[in-house]
C-alpha positions as CSV (number, residue, x, y, z in Angstrom):
1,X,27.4,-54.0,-2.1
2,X,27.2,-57.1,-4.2
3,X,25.4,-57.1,-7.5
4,X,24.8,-59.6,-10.2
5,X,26.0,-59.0,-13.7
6,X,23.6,-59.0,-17.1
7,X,20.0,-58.6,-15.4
8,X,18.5,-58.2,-18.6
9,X,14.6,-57.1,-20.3
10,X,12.9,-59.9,-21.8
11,X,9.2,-59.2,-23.5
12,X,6.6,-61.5,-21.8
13,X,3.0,-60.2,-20.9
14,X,2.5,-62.3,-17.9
15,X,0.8,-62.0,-14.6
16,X,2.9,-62.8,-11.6
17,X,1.0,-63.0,-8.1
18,X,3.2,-62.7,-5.3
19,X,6.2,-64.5,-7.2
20,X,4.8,-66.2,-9.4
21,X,6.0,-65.6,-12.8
22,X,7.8,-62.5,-14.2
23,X,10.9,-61.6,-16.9
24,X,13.8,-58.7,-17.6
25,X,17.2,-58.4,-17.8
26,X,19.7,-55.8,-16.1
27,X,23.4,-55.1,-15.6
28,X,24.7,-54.9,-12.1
29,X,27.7,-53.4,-10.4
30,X,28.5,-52.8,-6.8
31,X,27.7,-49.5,-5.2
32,X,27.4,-48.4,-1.4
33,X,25.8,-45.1,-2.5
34,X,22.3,-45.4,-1.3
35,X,19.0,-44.2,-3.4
36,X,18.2,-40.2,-2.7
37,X,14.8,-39.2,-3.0
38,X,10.8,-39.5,-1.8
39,X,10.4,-42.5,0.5
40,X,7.1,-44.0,2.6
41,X,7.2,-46.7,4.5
42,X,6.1,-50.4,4.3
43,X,5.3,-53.1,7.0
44,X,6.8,-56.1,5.9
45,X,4.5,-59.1,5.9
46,X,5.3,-62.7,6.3
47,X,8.8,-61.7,6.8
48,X,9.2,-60.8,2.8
49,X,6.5,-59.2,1.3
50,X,6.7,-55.6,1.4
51,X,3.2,-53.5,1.9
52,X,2.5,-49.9,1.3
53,X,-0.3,-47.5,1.8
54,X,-1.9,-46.2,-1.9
55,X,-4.8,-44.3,-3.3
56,X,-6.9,-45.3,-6.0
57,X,-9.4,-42.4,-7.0
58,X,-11.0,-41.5,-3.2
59,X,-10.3,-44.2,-1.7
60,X,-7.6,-43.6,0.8
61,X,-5.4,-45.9,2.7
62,X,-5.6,-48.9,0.0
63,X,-2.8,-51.8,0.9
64,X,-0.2,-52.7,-2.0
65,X,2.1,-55.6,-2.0
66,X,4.9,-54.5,-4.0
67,X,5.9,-57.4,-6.7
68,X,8.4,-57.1,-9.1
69,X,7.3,-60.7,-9.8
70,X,4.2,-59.1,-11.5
71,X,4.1,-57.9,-15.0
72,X,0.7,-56.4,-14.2
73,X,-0.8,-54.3,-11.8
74,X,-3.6,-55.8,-10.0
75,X,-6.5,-55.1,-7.8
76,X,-8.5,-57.1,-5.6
77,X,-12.1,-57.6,-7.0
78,X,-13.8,-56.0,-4.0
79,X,-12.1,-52.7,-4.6
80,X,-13.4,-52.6,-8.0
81,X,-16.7,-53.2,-6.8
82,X,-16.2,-50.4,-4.7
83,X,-15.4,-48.4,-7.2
84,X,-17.8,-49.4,-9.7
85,X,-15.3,-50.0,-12.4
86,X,-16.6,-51.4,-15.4
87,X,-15.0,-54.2,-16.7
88,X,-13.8,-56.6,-19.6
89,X,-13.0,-60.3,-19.3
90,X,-9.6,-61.6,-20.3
91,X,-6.9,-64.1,-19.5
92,X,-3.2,-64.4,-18.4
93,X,-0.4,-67.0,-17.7
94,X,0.2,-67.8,-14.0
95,X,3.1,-69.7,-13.1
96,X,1.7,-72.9,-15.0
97,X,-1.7,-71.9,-16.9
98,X,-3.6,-69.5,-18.1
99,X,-6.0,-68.2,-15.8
100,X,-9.2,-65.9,-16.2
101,X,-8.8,-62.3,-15.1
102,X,-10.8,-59.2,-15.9
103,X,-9.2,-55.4,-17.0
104,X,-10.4,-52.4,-15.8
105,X,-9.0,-48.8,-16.4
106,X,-9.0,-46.5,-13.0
107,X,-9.1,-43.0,-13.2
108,X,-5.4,-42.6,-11.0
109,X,-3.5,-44.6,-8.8
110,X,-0.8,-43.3,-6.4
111,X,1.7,-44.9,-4.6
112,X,3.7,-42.4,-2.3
113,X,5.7,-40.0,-5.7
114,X,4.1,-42.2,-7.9
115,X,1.1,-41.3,-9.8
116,X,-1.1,-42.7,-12.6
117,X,-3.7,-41.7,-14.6
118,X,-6.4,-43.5,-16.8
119,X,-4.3,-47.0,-15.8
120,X,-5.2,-50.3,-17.2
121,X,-5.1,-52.7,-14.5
122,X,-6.2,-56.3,-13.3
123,X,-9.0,-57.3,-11.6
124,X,-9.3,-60.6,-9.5
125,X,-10.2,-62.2,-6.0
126,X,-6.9,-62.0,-4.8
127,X,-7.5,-65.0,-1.5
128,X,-7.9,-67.5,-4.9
129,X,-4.8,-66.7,-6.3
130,X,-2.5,-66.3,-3.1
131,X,-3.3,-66.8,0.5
132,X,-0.8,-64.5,1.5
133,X,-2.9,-61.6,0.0
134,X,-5.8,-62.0,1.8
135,X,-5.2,-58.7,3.8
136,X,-4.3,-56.7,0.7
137,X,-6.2,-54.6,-1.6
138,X,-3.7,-54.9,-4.7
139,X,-0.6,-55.9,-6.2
140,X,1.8,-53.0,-7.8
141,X,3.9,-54.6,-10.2
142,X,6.2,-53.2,-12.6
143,X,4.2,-52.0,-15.3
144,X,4.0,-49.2,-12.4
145,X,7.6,-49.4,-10.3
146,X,9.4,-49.1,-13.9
147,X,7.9,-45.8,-14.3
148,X,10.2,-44.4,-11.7
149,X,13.9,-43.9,-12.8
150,X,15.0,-46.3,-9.7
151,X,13.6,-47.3,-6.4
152,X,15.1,-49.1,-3.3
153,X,14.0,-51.3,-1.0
154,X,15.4,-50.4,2.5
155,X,14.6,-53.9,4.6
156,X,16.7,-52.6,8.1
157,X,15.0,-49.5,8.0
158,X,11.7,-50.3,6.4
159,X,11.2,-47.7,4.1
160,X,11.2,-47.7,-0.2
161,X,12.9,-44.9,-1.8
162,X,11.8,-43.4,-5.0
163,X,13.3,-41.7,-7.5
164,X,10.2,-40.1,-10.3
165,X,10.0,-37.5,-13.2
166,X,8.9,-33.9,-11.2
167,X,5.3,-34.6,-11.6
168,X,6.0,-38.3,-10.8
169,X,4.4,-39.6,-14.2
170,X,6.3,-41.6,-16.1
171,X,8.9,-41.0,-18.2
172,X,9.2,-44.8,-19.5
173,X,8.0,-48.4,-18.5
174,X,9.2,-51.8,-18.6
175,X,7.0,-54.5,-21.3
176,X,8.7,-57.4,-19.3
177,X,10.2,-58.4,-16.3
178,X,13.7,-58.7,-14.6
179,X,15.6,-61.9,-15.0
180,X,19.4,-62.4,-13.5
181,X,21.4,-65.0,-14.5
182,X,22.5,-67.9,-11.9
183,X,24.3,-70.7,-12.5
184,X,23.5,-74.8,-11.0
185,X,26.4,-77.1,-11.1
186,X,27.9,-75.7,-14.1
187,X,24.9,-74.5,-16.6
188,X,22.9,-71.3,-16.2
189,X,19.6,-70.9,-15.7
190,X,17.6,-67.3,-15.9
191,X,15.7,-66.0,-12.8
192,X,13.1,-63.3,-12.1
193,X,14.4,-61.1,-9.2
194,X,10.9,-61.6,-7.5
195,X,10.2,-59.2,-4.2
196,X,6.8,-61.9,-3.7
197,X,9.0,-64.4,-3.2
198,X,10.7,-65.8,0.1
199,X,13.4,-68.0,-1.5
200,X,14.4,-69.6,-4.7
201,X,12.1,-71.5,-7.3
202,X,13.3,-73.4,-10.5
203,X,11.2,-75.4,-13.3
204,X,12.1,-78.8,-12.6
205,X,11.6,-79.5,-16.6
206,X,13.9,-77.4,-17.8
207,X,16.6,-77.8,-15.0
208,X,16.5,-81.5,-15.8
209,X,16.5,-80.9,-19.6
210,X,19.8,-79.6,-19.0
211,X,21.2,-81.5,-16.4
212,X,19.6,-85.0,-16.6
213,X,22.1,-86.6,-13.8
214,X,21.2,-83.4,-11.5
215,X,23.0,-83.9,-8.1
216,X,20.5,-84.0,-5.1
217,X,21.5,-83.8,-0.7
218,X,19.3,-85.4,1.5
219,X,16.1,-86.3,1.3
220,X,13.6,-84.5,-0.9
221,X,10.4,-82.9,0.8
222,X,6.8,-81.8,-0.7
223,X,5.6,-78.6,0.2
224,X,2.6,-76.6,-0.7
225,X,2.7,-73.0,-1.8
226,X,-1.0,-72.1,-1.5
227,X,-2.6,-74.0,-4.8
228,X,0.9,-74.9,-6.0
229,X,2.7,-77.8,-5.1
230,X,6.8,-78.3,-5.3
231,X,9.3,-80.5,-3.8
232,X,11.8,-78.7,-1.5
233,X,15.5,-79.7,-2.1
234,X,19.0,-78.8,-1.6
235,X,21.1,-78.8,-4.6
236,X,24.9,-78.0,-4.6
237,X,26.9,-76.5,-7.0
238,X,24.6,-73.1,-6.9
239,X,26.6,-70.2,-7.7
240,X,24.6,-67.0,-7.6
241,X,27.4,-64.5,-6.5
242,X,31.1,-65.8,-5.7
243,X,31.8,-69.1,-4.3
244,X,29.0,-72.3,-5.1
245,X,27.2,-73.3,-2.3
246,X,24.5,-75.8,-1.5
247,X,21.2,-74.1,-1.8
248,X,17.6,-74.8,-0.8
249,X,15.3,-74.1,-3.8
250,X,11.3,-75.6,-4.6
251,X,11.1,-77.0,-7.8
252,X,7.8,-77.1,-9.6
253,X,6.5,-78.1,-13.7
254,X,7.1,-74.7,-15.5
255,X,5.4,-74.1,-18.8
256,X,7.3,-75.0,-22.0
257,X,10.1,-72.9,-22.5
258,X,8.1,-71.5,-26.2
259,X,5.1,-70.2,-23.9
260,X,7.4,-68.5,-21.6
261,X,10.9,-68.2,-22.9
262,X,14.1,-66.9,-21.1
263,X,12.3,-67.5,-17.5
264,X,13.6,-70.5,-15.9
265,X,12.2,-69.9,-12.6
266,X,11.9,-66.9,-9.4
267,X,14.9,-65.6,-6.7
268,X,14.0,-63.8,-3.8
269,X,16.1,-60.9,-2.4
270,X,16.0,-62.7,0.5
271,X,18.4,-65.6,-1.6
272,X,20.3,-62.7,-1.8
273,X,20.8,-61.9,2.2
274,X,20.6,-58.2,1.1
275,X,19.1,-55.9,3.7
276,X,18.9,-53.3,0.5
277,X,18.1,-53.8,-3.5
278,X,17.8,-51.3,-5.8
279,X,16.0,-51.4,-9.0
280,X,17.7,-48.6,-11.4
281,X,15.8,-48.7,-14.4
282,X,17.5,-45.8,-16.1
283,X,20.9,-47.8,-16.3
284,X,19.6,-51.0,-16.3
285,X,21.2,-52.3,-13.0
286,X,20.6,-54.6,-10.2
287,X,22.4,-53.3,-6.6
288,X,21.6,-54.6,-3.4
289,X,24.1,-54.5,-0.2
């Protein structure tokens, strides 16, 4: 199992749809010792975003993208209507602005152990924020996952593992987000491990802030990631674990690094080719295999 070292927990109060923005830090050390305790399962959707079943009050069989990308908990605006939950305005950052949001508090939330009660989530219309969340009611992020002592993502066998206090409240949270450190031709940069995400995204200001003679291959490409738009390239010299390599990342205009420090950008687990990652918030450790 391979594992990155100094994934650490940064403070940052930001709301990260489906990768997009996110911060903590963690140690890591390898392990083939797999995650023991209650696990459901999860269809995995667009070939990276994992989806589970949930409960929020009565209402049964709610869909959850799990995001450790997201500082915040969210719900789609048409459950809360459902619900009748009453609500106040607000805003948050999202990957490059602030964006209006509303906050709600929901009587208890469950995700397979995992329970909540009298939780302060997010309310929006998720389809404006992320096509890829058009089929799901919510977003669990880590204001929720961190409750549990550690939970693993199983991608060959399709379940998430659990590990909770007895009654499966929590016994402490994370205030930020998880950031592991990666390095481009020779400086580092600081990336939210990001379960939204399919691959790799860096903040072109900042990446050329340090290297301003950055080596580019080929031919650079634009792409659109649902309102966002990056340029796809492949940049050598990307050392993530062991030997450099020439990687594919997006590059996008981040915020300044005083609105969101110590986040340079997102990784993917699927950057990490790992077909398990576990989050151990008890130690503070990264594992995948």
């Amino acid at each position: 199992m391979s594992a990155i070292r100094q994934l650490s927990l940064l403070t940052c109060s930001i709301f990260l749809v489906l990768g997009i923005i996110s911060s903590s830090r963690l140690y890591a050390q390898d392990s083939n010792k797999p995650t023991v305790g209650p696990t459901i399962p999860f269809e995995l959707d667009s070939g990276f975003l994992v989806v589970v079943n949930g409960q929020i009050g009565n209402l049964d069989d709610l869909k959850f993208i799990l995001d450790t990308g997201t500082t915040h908990s969210v719900i789609d605006r048409k459950v809360a209507d459902r619900l009748r939950l009453r609500r106040r305005p607000g805003e948050v950052m999202n990957v490059d602005r602030l964006i209006p949001v509303e906050w709600a508090d929901i009587p208890e939330l469950r995700v397979g152990p995992m329970r909540a009660e009298g939780f302060r989530i997010m309310v929006v219309k998720l389809t404006e924020y992320s096509e890829v969340a058009e089929n799901a009611d919510g977003i669990i992020g880590l204001d929720l996952l961190s409750r549990s002592k550690k939970f693993t993502i199983d991608y060959d066998r399709r379940i998430v593992s659990f590990q909770v206090t007895e009654d499966g409240t929590a016994n402490h949270s994370l205030s930020g987000c998880l950031v592991v450190p990666i390095v481009v031709q020779g400086f580092p940069m600081y990336l939210a491990v990001d379960t939204g995400l399919q691959g790799i995204l860096l903040y072109e200001n900042r990446l050329r802030k340090r290297l301003p003679k950055l080596r580019i291959e080929g031919v650079s490409t634009k792409v659109a990631m649902g309102r966002i738009r990056a340029t796809q390239v492949r940049l050598p010299g990307v050392r993530i674990v062991g030997a450099e390599t020439v990687t594919t990342v997006l590059l996008i205009d981040g915020p300044n690094e005083e609105a969101l420090p110590g986040v340079d950008g997102y990784l993917g687990p699927a950057s990490l080719h790992a077909k398990r990652i576990e989050f151990d918030f008890d130690a503070g450790i990264l594992r995948w295999q």
